[in-house]
PyMOL Python script that loads the backbone (N, CA, C, O; Angstrom):
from pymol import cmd

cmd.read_pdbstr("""\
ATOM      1  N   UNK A   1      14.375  20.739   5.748  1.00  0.00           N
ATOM      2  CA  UNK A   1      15.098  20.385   4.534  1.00  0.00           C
ATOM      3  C   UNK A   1      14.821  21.409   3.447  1.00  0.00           C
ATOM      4  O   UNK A   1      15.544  21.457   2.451  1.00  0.00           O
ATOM      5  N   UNK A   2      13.703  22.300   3.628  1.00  0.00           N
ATOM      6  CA  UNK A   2      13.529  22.453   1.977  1.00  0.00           C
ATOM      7  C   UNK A   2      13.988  24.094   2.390  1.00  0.00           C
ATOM      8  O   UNK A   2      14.082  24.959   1.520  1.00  0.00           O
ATOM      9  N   UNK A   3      14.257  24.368   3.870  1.00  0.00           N
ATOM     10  CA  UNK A   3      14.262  25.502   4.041  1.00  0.00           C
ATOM     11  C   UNK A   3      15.970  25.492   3.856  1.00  0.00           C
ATOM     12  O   UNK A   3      16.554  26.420   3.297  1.00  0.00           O
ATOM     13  N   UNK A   4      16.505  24.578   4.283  1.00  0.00           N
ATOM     14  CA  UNK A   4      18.171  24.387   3.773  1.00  0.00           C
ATOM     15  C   UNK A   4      18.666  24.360   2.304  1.00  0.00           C
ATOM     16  O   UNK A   4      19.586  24.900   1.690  1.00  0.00           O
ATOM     17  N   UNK A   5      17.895  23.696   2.073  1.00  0.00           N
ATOM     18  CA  UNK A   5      18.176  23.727   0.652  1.00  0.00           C
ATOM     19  C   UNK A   5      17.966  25.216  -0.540  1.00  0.00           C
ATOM     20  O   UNK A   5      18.471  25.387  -1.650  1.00  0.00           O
ATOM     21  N   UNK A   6      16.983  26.141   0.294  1.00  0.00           N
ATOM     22  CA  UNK A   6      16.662  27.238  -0.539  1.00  0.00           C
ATOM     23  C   UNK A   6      17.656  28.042   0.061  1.00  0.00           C
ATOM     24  O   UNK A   6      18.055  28.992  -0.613  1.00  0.00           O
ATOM     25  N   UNK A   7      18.170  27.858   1.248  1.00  0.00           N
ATOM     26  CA  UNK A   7      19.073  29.134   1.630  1.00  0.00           C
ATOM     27  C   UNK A   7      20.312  28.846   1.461  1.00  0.00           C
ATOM     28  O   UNK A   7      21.079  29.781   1.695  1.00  0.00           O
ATOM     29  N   UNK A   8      20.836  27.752   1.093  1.00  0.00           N
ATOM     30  CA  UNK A   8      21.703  27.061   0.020  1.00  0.00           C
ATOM     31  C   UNK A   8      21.914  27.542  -1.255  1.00  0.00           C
ATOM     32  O   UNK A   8      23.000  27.979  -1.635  1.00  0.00           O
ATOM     33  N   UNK A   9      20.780  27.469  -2.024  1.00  0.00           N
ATOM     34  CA  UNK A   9      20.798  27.554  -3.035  1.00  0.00           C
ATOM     35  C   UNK A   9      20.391  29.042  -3.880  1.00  0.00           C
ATOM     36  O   UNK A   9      20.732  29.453  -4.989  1.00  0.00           O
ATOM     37  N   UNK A  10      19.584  29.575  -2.906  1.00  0.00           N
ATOM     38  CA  UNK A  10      19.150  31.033  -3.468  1.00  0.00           C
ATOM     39  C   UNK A  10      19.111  31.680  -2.367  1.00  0.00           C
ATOM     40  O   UNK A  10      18.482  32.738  -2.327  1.00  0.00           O
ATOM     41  N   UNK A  11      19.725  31.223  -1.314  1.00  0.00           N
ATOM     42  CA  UNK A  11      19.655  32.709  -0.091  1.00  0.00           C
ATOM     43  C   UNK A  11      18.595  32.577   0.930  1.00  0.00           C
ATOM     44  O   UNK A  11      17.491  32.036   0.856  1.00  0.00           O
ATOM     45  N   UNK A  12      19.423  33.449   2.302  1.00  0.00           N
ATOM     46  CA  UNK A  12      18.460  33.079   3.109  1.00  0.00           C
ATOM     47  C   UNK A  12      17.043  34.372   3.220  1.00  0.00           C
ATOM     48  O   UNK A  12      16.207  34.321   4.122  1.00  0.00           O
ATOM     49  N   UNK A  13      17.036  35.236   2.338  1.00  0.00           N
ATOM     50  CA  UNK A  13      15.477  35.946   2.289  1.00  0.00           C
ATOM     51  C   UNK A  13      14.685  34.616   1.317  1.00  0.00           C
ATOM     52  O   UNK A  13      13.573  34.106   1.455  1.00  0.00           O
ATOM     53  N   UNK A  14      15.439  34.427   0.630  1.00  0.00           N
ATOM     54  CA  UNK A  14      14.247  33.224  -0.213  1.00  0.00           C
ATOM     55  C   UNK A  14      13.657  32.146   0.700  1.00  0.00           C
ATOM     56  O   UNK A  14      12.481  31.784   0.733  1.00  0.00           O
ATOM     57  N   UNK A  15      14.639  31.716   1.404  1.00  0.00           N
ATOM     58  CA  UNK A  15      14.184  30.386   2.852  1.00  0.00           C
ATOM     59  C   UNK A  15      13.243  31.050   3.632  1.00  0.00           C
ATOM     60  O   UNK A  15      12.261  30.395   3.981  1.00  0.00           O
ATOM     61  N   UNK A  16      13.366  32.599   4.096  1.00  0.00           N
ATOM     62  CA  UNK A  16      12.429  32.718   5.201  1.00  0.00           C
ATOM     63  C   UNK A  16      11.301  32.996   4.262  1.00  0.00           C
ATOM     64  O   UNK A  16      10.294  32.305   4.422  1.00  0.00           O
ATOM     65  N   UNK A  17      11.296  33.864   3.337  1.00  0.00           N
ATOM     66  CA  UNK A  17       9.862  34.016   2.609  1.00  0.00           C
ATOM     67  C   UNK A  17       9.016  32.791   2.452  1.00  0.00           C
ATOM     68  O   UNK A  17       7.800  32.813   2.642  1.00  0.00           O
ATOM     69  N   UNK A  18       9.762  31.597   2.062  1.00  0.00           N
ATOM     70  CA  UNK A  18       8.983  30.423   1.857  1.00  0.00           C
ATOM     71  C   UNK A  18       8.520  29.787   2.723  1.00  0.00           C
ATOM     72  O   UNK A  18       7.431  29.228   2.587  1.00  0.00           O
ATOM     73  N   UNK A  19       9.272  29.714   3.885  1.00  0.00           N
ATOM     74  CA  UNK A  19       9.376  29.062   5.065  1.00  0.00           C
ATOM     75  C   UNK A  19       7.269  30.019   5.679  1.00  0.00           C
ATOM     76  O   UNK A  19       6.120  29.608   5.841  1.00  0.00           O
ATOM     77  N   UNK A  20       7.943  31.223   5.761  1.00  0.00           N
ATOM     78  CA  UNK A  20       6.622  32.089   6.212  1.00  0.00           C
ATOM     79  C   UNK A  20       5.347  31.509   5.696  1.00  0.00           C
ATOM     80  O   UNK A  20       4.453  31.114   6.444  1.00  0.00           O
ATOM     81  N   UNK A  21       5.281  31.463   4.120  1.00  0.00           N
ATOM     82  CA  UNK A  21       4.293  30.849   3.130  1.00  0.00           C
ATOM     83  C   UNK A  21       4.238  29.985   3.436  1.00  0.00           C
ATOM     84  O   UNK A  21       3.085  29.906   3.860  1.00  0.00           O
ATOM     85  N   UNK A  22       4.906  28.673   3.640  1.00  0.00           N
ATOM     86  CA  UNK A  22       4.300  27.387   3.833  1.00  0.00           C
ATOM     87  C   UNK A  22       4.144  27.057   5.410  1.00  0.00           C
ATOM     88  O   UNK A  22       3.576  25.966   5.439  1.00  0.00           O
ATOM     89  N   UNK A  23       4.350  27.430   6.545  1.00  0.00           N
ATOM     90  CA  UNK A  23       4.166  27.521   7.414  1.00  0.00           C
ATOM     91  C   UNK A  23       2.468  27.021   7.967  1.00  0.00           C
ATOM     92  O   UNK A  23       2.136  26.106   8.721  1.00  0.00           O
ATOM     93  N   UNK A  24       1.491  28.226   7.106  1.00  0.00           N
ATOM     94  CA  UNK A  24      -0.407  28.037   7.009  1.00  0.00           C
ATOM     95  C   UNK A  24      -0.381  26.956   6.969  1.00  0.00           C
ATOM     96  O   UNK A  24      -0.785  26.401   7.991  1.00  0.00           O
ATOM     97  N   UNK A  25       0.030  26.166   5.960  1.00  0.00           N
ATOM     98  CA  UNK A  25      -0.247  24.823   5.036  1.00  0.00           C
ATOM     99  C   UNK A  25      -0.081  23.764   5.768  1.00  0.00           C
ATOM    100  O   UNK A  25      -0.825  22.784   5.751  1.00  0.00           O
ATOM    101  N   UNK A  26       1.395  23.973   6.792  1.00  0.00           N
ATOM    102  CA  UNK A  26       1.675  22.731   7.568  1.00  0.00           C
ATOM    103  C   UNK A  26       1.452  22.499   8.666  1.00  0.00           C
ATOM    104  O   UNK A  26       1.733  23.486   9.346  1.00  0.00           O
ATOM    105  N   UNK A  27       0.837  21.161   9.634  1.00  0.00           N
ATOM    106  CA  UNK A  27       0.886  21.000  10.957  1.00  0.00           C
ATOM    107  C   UNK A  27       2.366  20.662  11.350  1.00  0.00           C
ATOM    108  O   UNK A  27       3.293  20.216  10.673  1.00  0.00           O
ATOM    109  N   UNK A  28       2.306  20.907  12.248  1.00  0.00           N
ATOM    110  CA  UNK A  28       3.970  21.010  13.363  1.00  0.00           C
ATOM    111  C   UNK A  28       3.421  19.455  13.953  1.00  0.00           C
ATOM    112  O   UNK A  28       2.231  19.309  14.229  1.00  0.00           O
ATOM    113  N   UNK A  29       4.434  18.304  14.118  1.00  0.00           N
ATOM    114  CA  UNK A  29       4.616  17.094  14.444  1.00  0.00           C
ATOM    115  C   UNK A  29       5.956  17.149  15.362  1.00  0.00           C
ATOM    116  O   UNK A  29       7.107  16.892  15.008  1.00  0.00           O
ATOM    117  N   UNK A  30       5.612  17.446  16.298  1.00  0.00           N
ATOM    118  CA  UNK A  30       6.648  17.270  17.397  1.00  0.00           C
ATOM    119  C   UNK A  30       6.838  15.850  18.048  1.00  0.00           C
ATOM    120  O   UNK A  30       5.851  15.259  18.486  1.00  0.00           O
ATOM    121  N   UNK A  31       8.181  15.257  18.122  1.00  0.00           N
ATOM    122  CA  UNK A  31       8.142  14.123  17.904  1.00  0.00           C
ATOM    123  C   UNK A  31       8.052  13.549  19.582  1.00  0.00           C
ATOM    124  O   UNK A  31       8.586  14.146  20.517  1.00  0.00           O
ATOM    125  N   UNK A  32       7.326  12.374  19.706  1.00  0.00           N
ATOM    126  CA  UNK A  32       6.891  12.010  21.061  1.00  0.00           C
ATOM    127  C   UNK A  32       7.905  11.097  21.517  1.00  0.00           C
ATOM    128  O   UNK A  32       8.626  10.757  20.579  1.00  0.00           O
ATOM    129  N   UNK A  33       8.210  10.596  22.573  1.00  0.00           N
ATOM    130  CA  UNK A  33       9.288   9.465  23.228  1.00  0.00           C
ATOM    131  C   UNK A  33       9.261   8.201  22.050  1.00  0.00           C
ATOM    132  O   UNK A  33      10.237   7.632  21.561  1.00  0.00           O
ATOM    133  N   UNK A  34       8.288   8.043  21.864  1.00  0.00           N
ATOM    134  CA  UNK A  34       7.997   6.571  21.135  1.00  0.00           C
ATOM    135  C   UNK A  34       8.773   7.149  19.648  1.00  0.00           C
ATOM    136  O   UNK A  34       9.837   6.600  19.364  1.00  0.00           O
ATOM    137  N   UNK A  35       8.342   8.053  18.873  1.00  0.00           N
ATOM    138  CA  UNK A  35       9.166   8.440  17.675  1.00  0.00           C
ATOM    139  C   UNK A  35      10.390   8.429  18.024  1.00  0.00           C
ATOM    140  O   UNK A  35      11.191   7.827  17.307  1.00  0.00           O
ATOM    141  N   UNK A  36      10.773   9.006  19.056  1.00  0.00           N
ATOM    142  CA  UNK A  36      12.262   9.213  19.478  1.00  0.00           C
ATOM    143  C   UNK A  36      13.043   7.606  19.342  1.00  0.00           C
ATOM    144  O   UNK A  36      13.937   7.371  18.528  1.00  0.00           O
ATOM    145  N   UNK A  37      12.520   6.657  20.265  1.00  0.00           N
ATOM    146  CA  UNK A  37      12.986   5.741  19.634  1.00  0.00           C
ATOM    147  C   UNK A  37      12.836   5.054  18.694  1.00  0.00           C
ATOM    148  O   UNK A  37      13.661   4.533  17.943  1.00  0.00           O
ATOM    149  N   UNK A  38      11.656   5.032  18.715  1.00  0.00           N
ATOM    150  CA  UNK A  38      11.641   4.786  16.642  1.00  0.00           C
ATOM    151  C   UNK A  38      12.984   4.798  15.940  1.00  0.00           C
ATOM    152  O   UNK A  38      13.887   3.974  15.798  1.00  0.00           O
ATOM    153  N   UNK A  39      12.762   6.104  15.538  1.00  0.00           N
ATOM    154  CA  UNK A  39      13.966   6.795  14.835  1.00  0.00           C
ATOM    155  C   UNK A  39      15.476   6.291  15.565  1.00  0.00           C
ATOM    156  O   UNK A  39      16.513   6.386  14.908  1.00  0.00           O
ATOM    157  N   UNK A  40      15.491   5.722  17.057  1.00  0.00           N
ATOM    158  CA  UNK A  40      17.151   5.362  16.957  1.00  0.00           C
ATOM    159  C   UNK A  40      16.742   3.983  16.728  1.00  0.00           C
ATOM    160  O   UNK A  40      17.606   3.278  16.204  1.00  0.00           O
ATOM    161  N   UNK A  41      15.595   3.419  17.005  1.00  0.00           N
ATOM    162  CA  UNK A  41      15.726   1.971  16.098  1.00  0.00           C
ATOM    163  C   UNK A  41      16.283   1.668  14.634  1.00  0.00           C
ATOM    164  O   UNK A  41      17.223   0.899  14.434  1.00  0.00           O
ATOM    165  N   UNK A  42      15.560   2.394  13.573  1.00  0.00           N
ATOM    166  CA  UNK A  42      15.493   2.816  12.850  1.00  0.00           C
ATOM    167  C   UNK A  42      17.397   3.073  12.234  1.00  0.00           C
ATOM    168  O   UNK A  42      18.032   2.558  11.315  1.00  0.00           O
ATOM    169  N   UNK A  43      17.730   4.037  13.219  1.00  0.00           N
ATOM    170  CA  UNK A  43      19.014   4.807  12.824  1.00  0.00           C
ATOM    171  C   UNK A  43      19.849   3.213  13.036  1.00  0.00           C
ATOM    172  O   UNK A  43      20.363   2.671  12.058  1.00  0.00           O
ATOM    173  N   UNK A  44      19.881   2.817  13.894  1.00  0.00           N
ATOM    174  CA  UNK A  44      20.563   1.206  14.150  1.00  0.00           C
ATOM    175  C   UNK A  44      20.224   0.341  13.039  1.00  0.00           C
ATOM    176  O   UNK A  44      21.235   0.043  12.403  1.00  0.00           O
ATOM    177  N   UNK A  45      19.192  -0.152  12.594  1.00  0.00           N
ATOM    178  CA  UNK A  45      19.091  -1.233  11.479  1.00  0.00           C
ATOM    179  C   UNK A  45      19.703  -0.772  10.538  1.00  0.00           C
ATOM    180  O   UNK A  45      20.328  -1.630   9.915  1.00  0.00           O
ATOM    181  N   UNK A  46      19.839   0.798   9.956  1.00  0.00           N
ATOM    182  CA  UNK A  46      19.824   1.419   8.500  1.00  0.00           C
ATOM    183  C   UNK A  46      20.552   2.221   8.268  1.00  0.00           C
ATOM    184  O   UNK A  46      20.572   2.984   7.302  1.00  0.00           O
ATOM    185  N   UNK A  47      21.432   2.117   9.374  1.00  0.00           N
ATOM    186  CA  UNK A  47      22.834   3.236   9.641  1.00  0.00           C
ATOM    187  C   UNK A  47      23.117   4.481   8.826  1.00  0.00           C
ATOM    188  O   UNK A  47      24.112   4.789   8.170  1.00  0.00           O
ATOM    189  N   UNK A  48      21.863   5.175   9.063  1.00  0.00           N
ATOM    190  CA  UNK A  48      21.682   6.534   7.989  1.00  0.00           C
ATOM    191  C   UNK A  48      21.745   8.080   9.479  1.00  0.00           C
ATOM    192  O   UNK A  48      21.939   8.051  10.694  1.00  0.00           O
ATOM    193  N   UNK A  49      21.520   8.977   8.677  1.00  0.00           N
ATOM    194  CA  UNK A  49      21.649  10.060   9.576  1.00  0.00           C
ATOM    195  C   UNK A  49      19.917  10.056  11.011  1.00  0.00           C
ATOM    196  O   UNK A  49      18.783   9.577  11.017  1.00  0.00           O
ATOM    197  N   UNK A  50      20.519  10.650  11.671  1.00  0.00           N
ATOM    198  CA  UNK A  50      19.227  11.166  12.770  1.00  0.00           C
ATOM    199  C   UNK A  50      18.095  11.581  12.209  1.00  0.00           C
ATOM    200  O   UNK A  50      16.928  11.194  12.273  1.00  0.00           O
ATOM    201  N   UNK A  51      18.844  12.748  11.443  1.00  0.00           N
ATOM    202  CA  UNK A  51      16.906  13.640  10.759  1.00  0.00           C
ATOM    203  C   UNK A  51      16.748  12.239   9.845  1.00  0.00           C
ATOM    204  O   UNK A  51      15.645  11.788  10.152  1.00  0.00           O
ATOM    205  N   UNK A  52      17.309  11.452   8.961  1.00  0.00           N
ATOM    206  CA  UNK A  52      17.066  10.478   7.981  1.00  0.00           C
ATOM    207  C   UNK A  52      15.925   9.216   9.069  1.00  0.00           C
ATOM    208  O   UNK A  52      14.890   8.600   8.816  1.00  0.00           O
ATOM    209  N   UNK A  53      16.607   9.297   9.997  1.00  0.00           N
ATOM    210  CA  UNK A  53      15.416   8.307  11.322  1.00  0.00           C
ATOM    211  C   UNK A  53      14.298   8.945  11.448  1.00  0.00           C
ATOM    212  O   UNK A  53      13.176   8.449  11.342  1.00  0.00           O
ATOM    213  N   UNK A  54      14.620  10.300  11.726  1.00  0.00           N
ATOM    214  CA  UNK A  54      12.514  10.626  11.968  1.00  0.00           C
ATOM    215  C   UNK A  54      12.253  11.271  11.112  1.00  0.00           C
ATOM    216  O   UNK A  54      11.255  11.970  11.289  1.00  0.00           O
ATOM    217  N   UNK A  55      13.014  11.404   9.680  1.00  0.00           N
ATOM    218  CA  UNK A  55      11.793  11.179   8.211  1.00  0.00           C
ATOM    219  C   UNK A  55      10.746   9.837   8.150  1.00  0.00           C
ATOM    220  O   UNK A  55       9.523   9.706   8.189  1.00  0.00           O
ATOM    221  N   UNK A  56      12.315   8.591   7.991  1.00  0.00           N
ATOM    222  CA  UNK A  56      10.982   7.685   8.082  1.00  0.00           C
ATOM    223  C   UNK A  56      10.485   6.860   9.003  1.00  0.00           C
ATOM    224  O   UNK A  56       9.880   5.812   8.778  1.00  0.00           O
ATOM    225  N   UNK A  57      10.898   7.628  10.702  1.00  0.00           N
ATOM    226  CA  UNK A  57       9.765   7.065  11.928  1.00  0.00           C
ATOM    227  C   UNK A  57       8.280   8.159  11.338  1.00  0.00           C
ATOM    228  O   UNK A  57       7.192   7.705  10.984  1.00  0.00           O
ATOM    229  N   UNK A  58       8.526   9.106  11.366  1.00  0.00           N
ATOM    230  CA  UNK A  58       7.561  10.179  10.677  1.00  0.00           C
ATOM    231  C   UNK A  58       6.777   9.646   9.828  1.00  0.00           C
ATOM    232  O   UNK A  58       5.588   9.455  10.086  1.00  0.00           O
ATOM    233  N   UNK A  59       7.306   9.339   8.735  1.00  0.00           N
ATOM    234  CA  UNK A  59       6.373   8.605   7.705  1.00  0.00           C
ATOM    235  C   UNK A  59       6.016   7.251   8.099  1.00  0.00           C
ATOM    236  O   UNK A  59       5.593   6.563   7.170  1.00  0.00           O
ATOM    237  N   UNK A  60       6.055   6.895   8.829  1.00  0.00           N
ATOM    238  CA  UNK A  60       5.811   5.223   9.615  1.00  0.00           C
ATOM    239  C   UNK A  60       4.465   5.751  10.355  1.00  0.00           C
ATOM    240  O   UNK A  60       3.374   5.281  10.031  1.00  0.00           O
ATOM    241  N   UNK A  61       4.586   6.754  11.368  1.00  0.00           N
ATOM    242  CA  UNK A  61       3.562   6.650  11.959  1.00  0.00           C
ATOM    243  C   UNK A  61       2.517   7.547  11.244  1.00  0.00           C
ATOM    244  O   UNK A  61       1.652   7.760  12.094  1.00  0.00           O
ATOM    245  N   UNK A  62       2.214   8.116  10.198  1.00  0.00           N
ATOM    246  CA  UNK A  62       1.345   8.506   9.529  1.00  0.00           C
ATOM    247  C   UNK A  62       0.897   7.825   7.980  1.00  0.00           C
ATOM    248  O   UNK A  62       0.248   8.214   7.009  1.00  0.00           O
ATOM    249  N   UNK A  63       1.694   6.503   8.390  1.00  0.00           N
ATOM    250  CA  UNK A  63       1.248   5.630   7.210  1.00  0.00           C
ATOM    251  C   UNK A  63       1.422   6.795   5.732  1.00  0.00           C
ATOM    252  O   UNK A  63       0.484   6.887   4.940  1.00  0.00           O
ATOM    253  N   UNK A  64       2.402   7.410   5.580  1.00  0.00           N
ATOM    254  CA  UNK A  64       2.679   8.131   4.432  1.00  0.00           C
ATOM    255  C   UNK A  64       3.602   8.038   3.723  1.00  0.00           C
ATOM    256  O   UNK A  64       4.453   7.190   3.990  1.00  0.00           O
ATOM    257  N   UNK A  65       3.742   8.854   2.611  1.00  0.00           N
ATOM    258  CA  UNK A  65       4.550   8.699   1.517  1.00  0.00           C
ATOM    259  C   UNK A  65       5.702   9.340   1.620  1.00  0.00           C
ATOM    260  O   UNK A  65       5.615  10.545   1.385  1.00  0.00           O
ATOM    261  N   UNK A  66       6.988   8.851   1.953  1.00  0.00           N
ATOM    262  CA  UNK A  66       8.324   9.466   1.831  1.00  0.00           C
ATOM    263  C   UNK A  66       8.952  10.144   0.591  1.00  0.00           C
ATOM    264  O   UNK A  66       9.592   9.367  -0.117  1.00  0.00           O
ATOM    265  N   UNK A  67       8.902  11.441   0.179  1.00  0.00           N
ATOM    266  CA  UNK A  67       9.290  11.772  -0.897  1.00  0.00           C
ATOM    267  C   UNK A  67      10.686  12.218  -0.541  1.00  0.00           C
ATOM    268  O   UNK A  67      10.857  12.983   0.408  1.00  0.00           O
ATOM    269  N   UNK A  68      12.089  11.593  -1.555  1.00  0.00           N
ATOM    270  CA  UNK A  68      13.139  12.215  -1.264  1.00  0.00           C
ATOM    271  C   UNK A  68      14.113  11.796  -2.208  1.00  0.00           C
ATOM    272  O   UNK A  68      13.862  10.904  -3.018  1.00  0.00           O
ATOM    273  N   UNK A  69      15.463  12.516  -2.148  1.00  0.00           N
ATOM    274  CA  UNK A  69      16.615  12.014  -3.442  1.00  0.00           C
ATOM    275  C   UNK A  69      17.735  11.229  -2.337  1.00  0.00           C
ATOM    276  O   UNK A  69      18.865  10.838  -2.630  1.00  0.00           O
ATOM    277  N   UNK A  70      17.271  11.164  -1.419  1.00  0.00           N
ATOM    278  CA  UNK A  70      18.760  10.624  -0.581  1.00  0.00           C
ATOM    279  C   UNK A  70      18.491   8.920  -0.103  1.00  0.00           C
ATOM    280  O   UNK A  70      17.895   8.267   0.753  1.00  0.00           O
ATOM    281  N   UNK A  71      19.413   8.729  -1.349  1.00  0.00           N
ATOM    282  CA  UNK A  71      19.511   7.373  -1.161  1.00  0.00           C
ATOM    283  C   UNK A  71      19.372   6.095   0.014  1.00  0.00           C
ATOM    284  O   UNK A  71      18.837   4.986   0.025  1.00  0.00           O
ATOM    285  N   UNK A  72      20.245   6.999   1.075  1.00  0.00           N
ATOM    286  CA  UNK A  72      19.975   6.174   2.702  1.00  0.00           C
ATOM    287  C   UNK A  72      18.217   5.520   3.080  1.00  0.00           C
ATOM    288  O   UNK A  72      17.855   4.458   3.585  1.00  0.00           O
ATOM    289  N   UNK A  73      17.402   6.768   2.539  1.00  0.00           N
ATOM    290  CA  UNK A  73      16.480   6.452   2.334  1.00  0.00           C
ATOM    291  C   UNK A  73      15.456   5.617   1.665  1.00  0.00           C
ATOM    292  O   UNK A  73      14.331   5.244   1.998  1.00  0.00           O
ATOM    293  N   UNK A  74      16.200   5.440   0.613  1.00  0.00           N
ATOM    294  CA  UNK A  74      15.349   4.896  -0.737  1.00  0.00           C
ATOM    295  C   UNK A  74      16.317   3.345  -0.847  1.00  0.00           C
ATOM    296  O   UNK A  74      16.648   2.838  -1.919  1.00  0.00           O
ATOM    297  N   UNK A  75      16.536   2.973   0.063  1.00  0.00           N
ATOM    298  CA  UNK A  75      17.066   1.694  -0.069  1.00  0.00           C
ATOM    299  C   UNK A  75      16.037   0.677  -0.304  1.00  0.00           C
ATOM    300  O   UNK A  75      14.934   0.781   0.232  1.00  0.00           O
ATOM    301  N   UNK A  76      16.439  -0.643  -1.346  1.00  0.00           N
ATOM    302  CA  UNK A  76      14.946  -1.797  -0.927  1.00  0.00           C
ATOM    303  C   UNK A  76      14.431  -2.157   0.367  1.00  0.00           C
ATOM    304  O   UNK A  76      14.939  -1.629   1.356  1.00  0.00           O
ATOM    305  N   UNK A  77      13.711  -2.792   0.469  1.00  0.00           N
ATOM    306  CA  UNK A  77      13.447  -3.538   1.423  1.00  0.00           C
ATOM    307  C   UNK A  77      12.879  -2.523   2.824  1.00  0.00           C
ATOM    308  O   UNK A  77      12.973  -2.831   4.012  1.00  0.00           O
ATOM    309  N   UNK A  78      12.300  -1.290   2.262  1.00  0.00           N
ATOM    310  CA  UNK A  78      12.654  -0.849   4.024  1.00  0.00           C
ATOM    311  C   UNK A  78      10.913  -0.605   4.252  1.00  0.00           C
ATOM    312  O   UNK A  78      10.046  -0.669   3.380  1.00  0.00           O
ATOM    313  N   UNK A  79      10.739  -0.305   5.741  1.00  0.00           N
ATOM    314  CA  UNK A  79       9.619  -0.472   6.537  1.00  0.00           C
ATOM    315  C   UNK A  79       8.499   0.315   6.227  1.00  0.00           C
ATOM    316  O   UNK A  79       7.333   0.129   6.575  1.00  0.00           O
ATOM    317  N   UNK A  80       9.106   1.470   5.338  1.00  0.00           N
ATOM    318  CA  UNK A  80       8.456   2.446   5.073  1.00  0.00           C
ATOM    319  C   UNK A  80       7.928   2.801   3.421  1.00  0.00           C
ATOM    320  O   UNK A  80       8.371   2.168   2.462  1.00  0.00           O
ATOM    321  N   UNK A  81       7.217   3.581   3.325  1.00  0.00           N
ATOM    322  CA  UNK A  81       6.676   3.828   1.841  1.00  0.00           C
ATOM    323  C   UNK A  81       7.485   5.116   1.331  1.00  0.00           C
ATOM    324  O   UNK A  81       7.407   6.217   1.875  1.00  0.00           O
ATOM    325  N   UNK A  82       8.352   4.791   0.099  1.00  0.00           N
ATOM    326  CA  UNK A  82       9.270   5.413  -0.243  1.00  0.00           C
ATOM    327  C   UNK A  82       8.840   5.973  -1.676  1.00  0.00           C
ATOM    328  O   UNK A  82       8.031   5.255  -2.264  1.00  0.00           O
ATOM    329  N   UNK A  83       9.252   7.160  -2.352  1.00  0.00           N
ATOM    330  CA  UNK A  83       9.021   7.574  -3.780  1.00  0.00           C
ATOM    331  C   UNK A  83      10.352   8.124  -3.695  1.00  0.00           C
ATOM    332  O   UNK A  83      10.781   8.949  -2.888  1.00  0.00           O
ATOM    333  N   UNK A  84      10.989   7.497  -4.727  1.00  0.00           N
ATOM    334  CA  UNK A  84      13.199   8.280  -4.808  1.00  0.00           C
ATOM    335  C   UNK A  84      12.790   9.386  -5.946  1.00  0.00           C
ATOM    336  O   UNK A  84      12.314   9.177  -7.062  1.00  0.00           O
ATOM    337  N   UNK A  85      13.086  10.486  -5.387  1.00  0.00           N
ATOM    338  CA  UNK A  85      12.600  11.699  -6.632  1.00  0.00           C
ATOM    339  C   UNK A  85      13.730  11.773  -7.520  1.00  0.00           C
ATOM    340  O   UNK A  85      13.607  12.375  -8.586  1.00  0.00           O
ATOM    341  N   UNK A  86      14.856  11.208  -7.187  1.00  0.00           N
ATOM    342  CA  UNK A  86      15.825  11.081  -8.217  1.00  0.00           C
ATOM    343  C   UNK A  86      15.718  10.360  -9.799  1.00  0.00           C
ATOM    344  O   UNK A  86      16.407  10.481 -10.812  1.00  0.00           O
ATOM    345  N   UNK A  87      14.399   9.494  -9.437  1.00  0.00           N
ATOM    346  CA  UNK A  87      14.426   9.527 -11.464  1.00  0.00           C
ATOM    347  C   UNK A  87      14.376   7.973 -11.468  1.00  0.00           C
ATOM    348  O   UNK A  87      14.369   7.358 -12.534  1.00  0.00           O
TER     349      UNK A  87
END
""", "prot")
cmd.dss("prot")
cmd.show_as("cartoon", "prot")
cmd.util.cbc("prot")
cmd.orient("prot")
């Protein structure tokens, strides 16, 4: 997402430079059978996009904080721990 959004918005040397930089910082979470369905559970109750399912199967199984502006997400009631950066 954030690498779409920069090569969107300012180009794709800005996405890979950042992408390179934050790369150190992050572990890689490759998603296992069980996330997999997760996320189409998930995609079925809350009829949002695929990557929108294993954001928050993702944040489900690391008991973490969902930061995001896309509403599908930030609906009440949902399973997961949400912060709507929209305001």
């Amino acid at each position: 997402e954030v690498y779409y959004v920069l090569r969107r918005d300012q180009g794709a040397a800005e996405a890979e430079t950042t992408l390179r930089d934050l790369r150190p910082r992050l572990s890689l979470d490759l998603p296992s059978e069980e996330r997999v369905i997760q996320a189409a559970r998930l995609k079925a109750d809350h009829r949002f996009a695929y990557a929108d399912a294993f954001a928050a199967a993702t944040t489900m199984a690391h008991d973490a904080l969902l930061l995001t502006g896309d509403p599908e997400l930030s609906q009440p009631r949902v399973p997961w721990r949400v912060e709507d950066l929209r305001g």
